[in-house]
Structures are given as C-alpha cells and as structure tokens.
C-alpha positions in Angstrom: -3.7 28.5 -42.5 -6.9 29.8 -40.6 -10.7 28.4 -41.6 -13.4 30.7 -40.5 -16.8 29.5 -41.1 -19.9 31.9 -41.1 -22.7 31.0 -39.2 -24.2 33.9 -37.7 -27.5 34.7 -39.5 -30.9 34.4 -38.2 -32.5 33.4 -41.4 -35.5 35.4 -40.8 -36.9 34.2 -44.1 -36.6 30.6 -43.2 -38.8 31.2 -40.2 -40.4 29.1 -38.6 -38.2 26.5 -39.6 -35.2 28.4 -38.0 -36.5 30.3 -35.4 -35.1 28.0 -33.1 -32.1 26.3 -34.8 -29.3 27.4 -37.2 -30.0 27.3 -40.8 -26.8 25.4 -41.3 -28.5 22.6 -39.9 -31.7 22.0 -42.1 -31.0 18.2 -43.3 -29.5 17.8 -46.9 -30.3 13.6 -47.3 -28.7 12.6 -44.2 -26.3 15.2 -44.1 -25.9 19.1 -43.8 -24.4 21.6 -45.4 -22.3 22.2 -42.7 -21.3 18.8 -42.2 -20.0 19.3 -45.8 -17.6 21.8 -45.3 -16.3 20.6 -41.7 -16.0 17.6 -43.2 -13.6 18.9 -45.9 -11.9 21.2 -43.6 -10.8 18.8 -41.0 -9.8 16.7 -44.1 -7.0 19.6 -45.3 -3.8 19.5 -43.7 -3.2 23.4 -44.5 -6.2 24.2 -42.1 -4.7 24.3 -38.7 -7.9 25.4 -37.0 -11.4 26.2 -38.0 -13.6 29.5 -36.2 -17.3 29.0 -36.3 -18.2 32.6 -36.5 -21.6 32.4 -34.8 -24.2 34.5 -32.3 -25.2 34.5 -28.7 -28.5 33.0 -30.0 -27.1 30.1 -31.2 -24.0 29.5 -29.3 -25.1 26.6 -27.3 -26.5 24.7 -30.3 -23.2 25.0 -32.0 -21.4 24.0 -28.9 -23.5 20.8 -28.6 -23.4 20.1 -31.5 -19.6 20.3 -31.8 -19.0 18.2 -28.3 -21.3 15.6 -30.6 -19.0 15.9 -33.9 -16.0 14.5 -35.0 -14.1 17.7 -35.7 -10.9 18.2 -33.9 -10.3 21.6 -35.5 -13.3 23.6 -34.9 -14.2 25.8 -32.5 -16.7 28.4 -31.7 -15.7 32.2 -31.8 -19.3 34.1 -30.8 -19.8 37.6 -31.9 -22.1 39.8 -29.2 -25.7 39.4 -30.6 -28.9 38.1 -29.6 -31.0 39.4 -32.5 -30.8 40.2 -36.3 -30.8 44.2 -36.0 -27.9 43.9 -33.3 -25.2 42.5 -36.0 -22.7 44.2 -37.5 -22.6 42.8 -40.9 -20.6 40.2 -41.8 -17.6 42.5 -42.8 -18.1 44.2 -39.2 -18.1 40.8 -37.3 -15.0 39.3 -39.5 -12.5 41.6 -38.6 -13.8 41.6 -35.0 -13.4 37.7 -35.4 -9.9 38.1 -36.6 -9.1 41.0 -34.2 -10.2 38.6 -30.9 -8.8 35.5 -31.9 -6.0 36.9 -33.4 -5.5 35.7 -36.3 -2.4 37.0 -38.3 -1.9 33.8 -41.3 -3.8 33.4 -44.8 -7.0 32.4 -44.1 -10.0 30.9 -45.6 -13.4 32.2 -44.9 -16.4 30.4 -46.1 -20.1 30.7 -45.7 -21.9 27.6 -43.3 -25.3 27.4 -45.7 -23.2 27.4 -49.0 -24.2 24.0 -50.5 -21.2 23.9 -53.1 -20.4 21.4 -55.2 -15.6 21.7 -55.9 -14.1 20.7 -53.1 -12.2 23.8 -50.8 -8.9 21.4 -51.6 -9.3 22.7 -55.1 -9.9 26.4 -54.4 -7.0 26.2 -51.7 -4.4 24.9 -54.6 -5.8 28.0 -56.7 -5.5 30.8 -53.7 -1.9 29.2 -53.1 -0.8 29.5 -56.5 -1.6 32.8 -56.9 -0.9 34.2 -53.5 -3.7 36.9 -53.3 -7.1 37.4 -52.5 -9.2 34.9 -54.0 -12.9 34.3 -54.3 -15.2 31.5 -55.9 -17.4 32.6 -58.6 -20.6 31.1 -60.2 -22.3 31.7 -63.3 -26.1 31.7 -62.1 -26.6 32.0 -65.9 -29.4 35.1 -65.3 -29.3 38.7 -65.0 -32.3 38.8 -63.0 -30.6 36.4 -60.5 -27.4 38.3 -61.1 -28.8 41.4 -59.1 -28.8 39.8 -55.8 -24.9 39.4 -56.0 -21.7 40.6 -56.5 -20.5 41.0 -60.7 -17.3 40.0 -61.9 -15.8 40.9 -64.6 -12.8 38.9 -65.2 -9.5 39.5 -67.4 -8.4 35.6 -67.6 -8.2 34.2 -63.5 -7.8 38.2 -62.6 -10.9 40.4 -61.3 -11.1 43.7 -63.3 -14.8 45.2 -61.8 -16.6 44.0 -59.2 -19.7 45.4 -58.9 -22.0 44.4 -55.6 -25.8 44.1 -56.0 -25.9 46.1 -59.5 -29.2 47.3 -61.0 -28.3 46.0 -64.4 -24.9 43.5 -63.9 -22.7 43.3 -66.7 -22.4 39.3 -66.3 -24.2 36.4 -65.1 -20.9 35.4 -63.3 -21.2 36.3 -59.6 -18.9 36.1 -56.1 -20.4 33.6 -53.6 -19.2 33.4 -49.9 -16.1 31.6 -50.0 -13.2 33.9 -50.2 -9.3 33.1 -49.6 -7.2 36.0 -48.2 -3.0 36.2 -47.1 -2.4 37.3 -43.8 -1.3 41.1 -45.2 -4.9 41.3 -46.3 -6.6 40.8 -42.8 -5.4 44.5 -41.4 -7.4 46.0 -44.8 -10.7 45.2 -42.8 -9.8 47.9 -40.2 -8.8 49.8 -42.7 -11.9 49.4 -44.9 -14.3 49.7 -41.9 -12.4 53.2 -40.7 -13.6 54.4 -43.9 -17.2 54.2 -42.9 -17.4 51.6 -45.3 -20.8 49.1 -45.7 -19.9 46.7 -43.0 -22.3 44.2 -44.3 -21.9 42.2 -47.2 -18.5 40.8 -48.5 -18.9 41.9 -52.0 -18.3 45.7 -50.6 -15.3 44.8 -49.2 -14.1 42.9 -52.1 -15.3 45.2 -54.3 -13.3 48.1 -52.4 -10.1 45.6 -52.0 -10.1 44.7 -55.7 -8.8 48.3 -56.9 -6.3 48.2 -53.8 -4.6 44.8 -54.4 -4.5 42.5 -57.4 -7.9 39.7 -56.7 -8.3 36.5 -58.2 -11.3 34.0 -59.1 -11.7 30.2 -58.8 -14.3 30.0 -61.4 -16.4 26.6 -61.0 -19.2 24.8 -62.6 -21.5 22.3 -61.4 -23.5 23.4 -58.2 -24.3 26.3 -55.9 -27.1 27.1 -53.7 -27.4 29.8 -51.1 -29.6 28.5 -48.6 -31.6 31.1 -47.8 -35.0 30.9 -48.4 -37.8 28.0 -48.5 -37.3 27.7 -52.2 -33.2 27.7 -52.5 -33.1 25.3 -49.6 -35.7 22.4 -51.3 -33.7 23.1 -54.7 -30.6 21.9 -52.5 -32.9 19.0 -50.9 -33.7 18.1 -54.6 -29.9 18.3 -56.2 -28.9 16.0 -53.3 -31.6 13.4 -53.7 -31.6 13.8 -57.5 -35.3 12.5 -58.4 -35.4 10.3 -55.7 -36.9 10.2 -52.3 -35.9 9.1 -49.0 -38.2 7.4 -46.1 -35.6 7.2 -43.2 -36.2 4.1 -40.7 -38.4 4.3 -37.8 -40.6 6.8 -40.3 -44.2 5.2 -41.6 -45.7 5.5 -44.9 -49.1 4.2 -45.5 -51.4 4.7 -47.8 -49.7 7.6 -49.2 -48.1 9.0 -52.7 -44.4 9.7 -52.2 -43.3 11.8 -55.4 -39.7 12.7 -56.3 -37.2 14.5 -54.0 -38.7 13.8 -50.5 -37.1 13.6 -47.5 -39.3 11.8 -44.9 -37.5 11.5 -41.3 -37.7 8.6 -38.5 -40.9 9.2 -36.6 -42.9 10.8 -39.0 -46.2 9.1 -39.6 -47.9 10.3 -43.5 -51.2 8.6 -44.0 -53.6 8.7 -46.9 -51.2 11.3 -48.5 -49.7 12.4 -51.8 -45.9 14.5 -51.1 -43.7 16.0 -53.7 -40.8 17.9 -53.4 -41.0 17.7 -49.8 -39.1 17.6 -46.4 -41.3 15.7 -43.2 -39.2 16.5 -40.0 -39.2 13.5 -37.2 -42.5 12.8 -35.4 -44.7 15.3 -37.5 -47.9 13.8 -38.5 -49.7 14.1 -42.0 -53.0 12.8 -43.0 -55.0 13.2 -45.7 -53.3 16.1 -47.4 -51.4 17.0 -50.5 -48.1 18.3 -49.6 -45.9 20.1 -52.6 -43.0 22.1 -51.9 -43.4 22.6 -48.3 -41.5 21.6 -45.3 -43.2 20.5 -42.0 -41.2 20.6 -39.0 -40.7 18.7 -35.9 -43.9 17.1 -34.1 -46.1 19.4 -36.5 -49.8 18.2 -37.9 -51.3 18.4 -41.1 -54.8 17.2 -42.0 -57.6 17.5 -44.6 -55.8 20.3 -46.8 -53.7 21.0 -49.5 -49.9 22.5 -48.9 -48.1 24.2 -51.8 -44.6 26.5 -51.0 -45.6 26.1 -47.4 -43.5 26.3 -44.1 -45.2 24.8 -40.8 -43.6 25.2 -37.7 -43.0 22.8 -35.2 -45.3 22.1 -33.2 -47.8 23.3 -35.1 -51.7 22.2 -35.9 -52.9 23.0 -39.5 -56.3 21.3 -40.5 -58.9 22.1 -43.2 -61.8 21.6 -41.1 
C-alpha cells in the first residue's frame, strides 16, 4: 500500500506566519502535525512508501527537512507550482501525483495539517475490511461549521449522500482529508477530471465517486482540527498542551504572566508581560505587552501594546509608542 501525504497549500490565511515555511510545520508542543502522521506511517508495515505531495515553493524545505528526519519511507513528489493561483486543485494535482509516480496499489491519501486524534492503523483495518473507498468522518457538532465541508449521510458504515460545501447540510457529520482508495479506484480520477469536473476539493470527487462505487466511513470521535487559520491552529496548540503552558530551555521569562496554553520557544526573551493562549517563536522579543491569542514569529518585537487574535511576522517591530 501507497501513503500520499498533502502538502501543497500556501496557507495564504496563515500569512505571515507561512509565507515563508509550510504550514505543516507550525509547532504543536514539541511536535508537528506532520511529525504525527509520518510518524505513524513509517510505523505501518502496509505502507510501503510515503509521497509528500508538495510545490516548487516549498520543495527544498521539505527536502531538508526530510534529509533531517528519521523517515525511511518518505519521499518528495513536487507538483509544478510556485504560487497559489498556479495549482490545480488538489483533485488535479493527485491524479497527476499518481499518474508520475505511478502508482497502481490501494493507497492512502491524507492531509499534512490534519491534527487528528485515531490512529491511521485504525482507519487502515476499517478500509481493508471493507475493500472500497473509504473516508474519515467527524461530527463538528454545528451546521454553521458544517458548511465549510463535505455532508454525509450514512446508512450504518455506508455513504448514502455526500453533499460538498452545502448551503443548509443535512448533518453535522462531515468528510475530513484522509481518504483510503483500492488501486481500481485511482483511474476514476482521469475519468472524473475528463468530465470537466471541480478539480479542487476532495469532497467533489467523492461526492461524484459515491453514486459510481459503493463508499464507506471510518466514523471517529475525539479530535480534529484543520489547520488553517490563526484560530484552528492555536485551538490545536491548546488541545495539545491541555491548560498548560510550555517555556522551552534556553527561553527567558521574567517578570511576566504566563496564562494557560502557551508555547514559549528557546530564545525568546518575554519581559514585564502577561501571555495567554499564545505561541512565542525562538529569539522574538516581548516587553511590556499583553499578548492573547496571537502568535509572534521568529526574531519579531513587541513592546508597549496590547495583542489580541494577532499574527506578527518574523522579523517584525510592533510598538505602541
């Protein structure tokens, strides 16, 4: 069995913060999410190899940061884009994927900034047993929430409707980015594409393979976050840390208020400051500020101000004089 892991976003709304690095690398405690899910991978014995589905953009960060890893099975596969308007939709740049690295087995494709919280083992004994397309599912437990994904409507394990994106969803159950497919499923993405199909989310393609070939859902509780924007990505920070805070080693504190569920890295310096649900990137400085749901980035300063739902750049000089 195949692994291919998506990592080809630009995460325009995490900007600043990723303008210059893949989202799948924002720090969860002293992990990522990626981390997660190679870890798990390279832990399966199905998974023979793992595809990093990634851009031109990023391509050398994943490749140094691979050479750095521990992860015998992965390896890059890099889709021909520099810049957010040149992709061509996840759906577009899978079957491309599969189609130049030939890939003709059941495979496993999974999102890089999913923060999930079953383990893949699990949802690969489900897929196995009933040998057709799979996906995870989540109850996100609103309908206003509900909107932004993919419905499904389920008769027992077995997907009835699948409705991407609806106006008014029928459930609070929805399809995240962690899908299982046998190898006779891999030529429908030609086939869906030909059809001048939406080549950009998976939930069009699923909802189109659906009424074509019986599809199945691993229905979980517990967690899920989609990192993809400032707010989803500290609600991660906070699951993981749980109330509590972390001050790494080589970081100093003085002085300063540390509320729950911050993350304050080596070289940081906070000084006569008050943080709450928080992430302090290595040698940024803060002093004499209140910093609440905000992330400050590498070698930024903050000083004299208030910070609430906040994103500074690395870099960066914010002051309230």
């Amino acid at each position: 069995m195949k692994a291919i892991v998506l990592a080809g976003g630009y995460a325009t709304r995490l900007w600043p913060i990723t303008m210059d690095r893949p989202k799948m690398f924002l720090p969860i405690g002293r992990s990522t999410v990626i981390d997660r899910i190679f870890q798990e991978l390279e832990e399966d014995d199905r998974i023979s190899e793992v595809y990093v589905s990634t851009n031109e953009r990023f391509a050398g960060d994943f490749q140094e940061y691979l050479a750095d890893g521990d992860y015998g099975k992965a390896q890059l596969s890099v889709e021909d884009t520099t810049e957010e308007d040149e992709k061509f939709g996840v759906v577009g740049a899978l079957a491309q994927l599969v189609d130049r690295e030939g890939i003709d087995e059941d495979t496993l494709v999974i999102a890089g900034d999913n923060l999930i919280s079953f383990d893949v083992s699990d949802f690969l004994d489900f897929f196995q047993a009933k040998g057709a397309p799979t996906l995870a599912a989540y109850d996100v437990g609103s309908r206003e929430r509900a909107t932004s994904y993919g419905i499904v409507d389920l008769d027992g394990d077995r997907i009835v409707d699948f409705q991407e994106k609806p106006d008014e969803p029928s459930s609070t159950l929805v399809s995240i980015a962690c899908y299982a497919f046998p190898a006779e499923s891999l030529g429908l993405l030609e086939e869906y594409l030909a059809g001048d199909n939406n080549p950009d989310e998976p939930g069009w393609f699923v909802q189109w393979l659906q009424s074509r070939r019986s599809t199945y859902a691993f229905s979980f509780e517990g967690a899920w976050f989609d990192i993809g924007t400032p707010e989803s990505y500290l609600d991660a920070v906070a699951w993981h840390l749980d109330g509590d805070s972390v001050v790494e080693d080589g970081a100093q504190v003085t002085a300063s208020d540390v509320g729950e569920n911050v993350h304050v890295m080596p070289g940081a310096k906070v000084r006569d400051a008050s943080l709450e649900r928080a992430v302090v990137f290595p040698d940024a400085r803060i002093r004499d500020a209140d910093v609440y749901g905000s992330v400050v980035d590498e070698h930024a300063r903050v000083e004299g101000l208030d910070l609430s739902g906040a994103l500074i750049g690395s870099y960066s000089q914010v002051s309230g004089e």
